[in-house]
N, C-alpha and C positions, 0 to 999 in steps of 0.2 A: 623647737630648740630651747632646751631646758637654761635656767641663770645659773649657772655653774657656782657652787662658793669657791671662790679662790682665793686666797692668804696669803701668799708670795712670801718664804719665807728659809732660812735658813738655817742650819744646828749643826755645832760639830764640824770634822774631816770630810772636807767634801773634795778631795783628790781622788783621781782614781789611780790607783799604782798598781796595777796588777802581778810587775819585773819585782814588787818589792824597792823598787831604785831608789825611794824616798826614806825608807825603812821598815817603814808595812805594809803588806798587800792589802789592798783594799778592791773590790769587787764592784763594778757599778751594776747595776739594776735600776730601771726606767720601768715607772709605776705608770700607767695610762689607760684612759677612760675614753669612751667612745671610737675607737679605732683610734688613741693618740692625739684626736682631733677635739680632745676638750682637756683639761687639766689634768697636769700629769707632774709628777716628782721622781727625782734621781735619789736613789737609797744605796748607801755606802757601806757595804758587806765585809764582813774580815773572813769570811768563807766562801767558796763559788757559789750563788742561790739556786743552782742547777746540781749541786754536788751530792743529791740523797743517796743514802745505800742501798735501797728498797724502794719497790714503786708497788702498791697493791689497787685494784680497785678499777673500777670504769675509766675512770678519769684518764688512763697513761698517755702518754703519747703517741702514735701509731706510726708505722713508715710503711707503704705499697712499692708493687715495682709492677705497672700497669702495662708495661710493655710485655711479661706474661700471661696480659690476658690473652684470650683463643681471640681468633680475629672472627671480624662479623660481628652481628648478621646482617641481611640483604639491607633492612630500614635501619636508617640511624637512628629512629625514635625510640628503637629496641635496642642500643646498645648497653652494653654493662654499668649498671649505675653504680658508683661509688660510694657514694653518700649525700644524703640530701638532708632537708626541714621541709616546712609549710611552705614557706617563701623561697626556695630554689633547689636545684638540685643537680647532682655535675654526672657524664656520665662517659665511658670512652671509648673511642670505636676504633677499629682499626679494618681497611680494608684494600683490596686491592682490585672489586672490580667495578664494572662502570654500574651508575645507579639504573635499572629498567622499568621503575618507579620515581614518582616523586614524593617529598615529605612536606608538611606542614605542620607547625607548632599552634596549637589553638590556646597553649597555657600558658603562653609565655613569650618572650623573646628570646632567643637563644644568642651564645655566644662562641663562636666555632674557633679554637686555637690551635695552629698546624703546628706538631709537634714534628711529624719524618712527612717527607713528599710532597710531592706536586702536582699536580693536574688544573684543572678546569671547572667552573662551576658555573651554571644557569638557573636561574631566576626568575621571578616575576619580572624583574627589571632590567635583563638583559645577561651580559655573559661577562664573566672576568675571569681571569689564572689565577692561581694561589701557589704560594711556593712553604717550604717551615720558615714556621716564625712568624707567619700572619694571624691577625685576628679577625675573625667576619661576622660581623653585627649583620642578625637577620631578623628583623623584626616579628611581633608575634602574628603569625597568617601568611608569611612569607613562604611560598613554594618552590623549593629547589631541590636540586640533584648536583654530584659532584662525578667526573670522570676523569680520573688518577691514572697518573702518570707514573707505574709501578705501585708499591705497598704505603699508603697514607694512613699516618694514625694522628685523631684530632680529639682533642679534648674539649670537652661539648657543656657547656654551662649554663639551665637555663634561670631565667629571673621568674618563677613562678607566679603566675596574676601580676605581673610588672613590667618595667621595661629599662632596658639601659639604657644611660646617659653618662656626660661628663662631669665631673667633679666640678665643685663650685670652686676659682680659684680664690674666694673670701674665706675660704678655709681650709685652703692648702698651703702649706708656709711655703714660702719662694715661687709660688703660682705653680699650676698645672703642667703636667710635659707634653700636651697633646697638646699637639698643632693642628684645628679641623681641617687645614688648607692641605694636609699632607694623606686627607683620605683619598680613597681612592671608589669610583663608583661602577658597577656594569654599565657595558655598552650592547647597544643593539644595534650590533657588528655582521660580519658574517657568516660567523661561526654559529652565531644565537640564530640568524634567519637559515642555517643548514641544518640547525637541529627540527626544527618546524616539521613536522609531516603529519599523515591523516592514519597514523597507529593509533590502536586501541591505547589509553596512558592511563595507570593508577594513580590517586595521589591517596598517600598512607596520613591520616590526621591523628594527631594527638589530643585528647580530650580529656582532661580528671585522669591522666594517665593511661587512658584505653586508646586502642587502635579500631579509628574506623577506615571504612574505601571508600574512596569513589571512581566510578570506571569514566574513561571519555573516549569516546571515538576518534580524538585528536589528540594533539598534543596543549596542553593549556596554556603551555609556556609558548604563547603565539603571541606576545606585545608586537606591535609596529611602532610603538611609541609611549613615551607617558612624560609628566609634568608635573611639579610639587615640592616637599621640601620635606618628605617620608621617602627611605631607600635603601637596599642592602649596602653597607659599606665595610672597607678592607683595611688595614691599620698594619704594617708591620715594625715591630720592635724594636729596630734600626732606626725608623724614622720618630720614636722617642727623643724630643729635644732633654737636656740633662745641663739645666742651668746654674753653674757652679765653677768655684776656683777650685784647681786640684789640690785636694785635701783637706775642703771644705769636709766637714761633719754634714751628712741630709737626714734630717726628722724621715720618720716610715711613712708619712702619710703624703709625702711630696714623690713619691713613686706611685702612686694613685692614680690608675688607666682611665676607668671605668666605676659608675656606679650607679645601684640600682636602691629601690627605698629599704632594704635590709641587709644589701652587701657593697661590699667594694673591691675590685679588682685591683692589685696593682703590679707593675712588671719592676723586675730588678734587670739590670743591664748592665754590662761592663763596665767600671770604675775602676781611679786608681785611688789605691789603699788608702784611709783616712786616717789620719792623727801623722804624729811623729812616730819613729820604731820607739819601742819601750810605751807605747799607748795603745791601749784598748780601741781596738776598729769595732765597727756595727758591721753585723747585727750583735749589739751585746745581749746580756742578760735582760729579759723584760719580761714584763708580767700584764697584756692587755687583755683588763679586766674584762672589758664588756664583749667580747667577738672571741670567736671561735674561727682560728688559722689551720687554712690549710693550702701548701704549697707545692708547685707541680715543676720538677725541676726538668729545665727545655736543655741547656748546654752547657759546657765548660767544667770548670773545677769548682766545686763549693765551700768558698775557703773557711765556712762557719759548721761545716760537715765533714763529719768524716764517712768512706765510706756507700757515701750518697753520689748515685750516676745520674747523666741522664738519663731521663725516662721513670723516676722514680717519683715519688710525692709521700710528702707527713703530713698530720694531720695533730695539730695543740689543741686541744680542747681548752677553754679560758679556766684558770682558777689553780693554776701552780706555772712558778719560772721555767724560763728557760731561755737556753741559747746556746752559745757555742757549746762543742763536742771539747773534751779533754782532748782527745788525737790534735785537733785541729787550734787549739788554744793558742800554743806556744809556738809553733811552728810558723803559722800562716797568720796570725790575727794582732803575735806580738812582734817579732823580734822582723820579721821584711815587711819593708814598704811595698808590698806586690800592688801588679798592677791585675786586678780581677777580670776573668773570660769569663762567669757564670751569666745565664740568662735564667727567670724563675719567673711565674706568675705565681699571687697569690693571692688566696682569696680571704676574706674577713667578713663572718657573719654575723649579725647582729643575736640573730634567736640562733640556739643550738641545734649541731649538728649531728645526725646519729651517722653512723656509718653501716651500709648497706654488708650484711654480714654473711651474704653470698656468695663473697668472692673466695674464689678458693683460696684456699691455705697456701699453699706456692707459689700465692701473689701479694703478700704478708710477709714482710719482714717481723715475726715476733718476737726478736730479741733487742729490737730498737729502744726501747724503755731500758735497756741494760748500758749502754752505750755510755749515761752516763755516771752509772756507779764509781764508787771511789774517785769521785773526779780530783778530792784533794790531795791522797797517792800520786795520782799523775801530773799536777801541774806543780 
């Protein structure tokens, strides 16, 4: 942990009026370093800092809509990557039949998030339900299969050579949302001791990205028991505590799930509107320098988007603003004190991210970098 220089200091208009109510629009923009978790400055704009007319170059922003991807295939370890680095890599599967196989992650931890559906899943450690909305932390070497209860699509993230954890709450402002007491663990139930039998069973391994087998005359997933304090565990987004007065202001980095030593997950959840009407709500304009966002939108309406369903995800690459959509500006973010239904995971990567550019065209929004042109026409 680097000694941060900090200066504490102030210059100038530091209102932000975006209604104009004071007499000039002023723009806020939230400058921040380390995922917001180290020294950061609010910069007071007389233009939108999201407002260019032109966007050329790698850099732009990107918007997916992953629920066109083809479903499959059989192993999750093969399903559609999205975009990865060195240190992680996301990828999404969608399916709807029961696994005949099992998977193991040799690279990683994986972090499983149910977007649509429900079914069942079995384990090295026994057997739990999953519905959307949860998240399931499977440690790296963990052996399971999933058996869905119609069409499941889960977005799969894993911590390459790492492992998840929780965020330290000495660096979370307003401490952590995650309550450990609200996880939830497999049991070795009945269901886990009906699956047991003396079939031939695969288990598909991941290694430096390759697929190996290995065949067993049984099923492996045969625990009678186990003891420790290593286990697959289940988190749903609901059970997010969200400690706050309504219409508190929350820093980004107090939505912080999960983290691993190059990323951090964090979930956004239902809130009511922040500020007074006539005041800029978050997510405002910001510019964080050091990580590379990319966010996976689960439900509701996104009041800082226009445009944007479930089932879609963008992707910021660090090193130009951004924030609200002109559609969604004035409508949703200034003038009603709404009370938000969105649900969104997102992710923050320390090293950059490329994006996997396999994915077909028709799963690409590529007019999403236009989205904010002439944003000063429209507000």
């Amino acid at each position: 942990m680097k000694n941060w220089i900090r200066l504490p200091n102030s210059e100038g208009n530091c209102i932000s009026t975006p209604d104009g109510g004071s007499g000039q629009k002023l723009y806020q923009r939230e400058v921040g370093r380390s995922g917001f978790r180290g020294p950061s400055a609010q910069i007071y704009h007389k233009h939108p800092p999201a407002g260019w007319s032109t966007f050329e170059g790698p850099l732009r922003p990107r918007a997916f809509t992953l629920g066109k991807l083809a479903a499959g295939p059989a192993c999750p370890l093969q399903a559609r990557r999205v975009l990865f680095n060195d240190a992680m890599e996301v990828r999404y599967w969608k399916t709807d039949s029961r696994m005949h196989a099992l998977a193991r992650n040799a690279d990683g931890d994986m972090l499983l998030f149910v977007h649509e559906g429900a079914g069942e899943l079995f384990c090295d450690y026994g057997h739990l339900s999953y519905c959307d909305g949860d998240y399931i932390l499977l440690p790296r070497g963990t052996a399971w299969r999933v058996e869905p209860e119609g069409t499941c699509e889960f977005m799969m993230i894993e911590a390459t050579g790492d492992a998840f954890g929780l965020p330290d709450p000495n660096n979370v402002p307003g401490g952590v949302s995650v309550d450990p007491m609200r996880f939830t663990l497999p049991s070795i139930d009945d269901a886990f001791r009906a699956q047991q039998d003396d079939a031939f069973w695969e288990i598909h391994i991941k290694r430096r990205g390759a697929i190996s087998t290995l065949t067993y005359p049984y099923n492996p997933l045969d625990a009678a028991g186990w003891e420790g304090d290593l286990c697959v565990v289940k988190l749903n987004w609901r059970d997010l505590a969200q400690r706050r007065a309504p219409g508190q202001k929350v820093p980004p980095a107090a939505h912080c799930t999960f983290v691993s030593n190059n990323m951090s997950i964090s979930t956004f959840v239902p809130k009511v509107g922040e500020g007074q009407s006539g005041m800029l709500r978050v997510p405002f304009y910001h510019s964080n320098e050091d990580v590379d966002e990319f966010v996976f939108y689960h439900r509701g309406e996104f009041f800082s988007r226009g445009d944007i369903k479930a089932g879609m995800a963008t992707f910021h690459p660090s090193g130009f603003p951004h924030g609200p959509h002109p559609c969604s500006y004035q409508e949703k973010m200034i003038e009603a004190p709404v009370e938000t239904d969105e649900v969104a995971v997102m992710i923050d990567s320390l090293a950059f991210l490329t994006v996997d550019e396999t994915i077909p065209d028709g799963a690409e929004w590529k007019a999403y970098v236009k989205t904010w042109e002439k944003a000063q026409e429209t507000l």
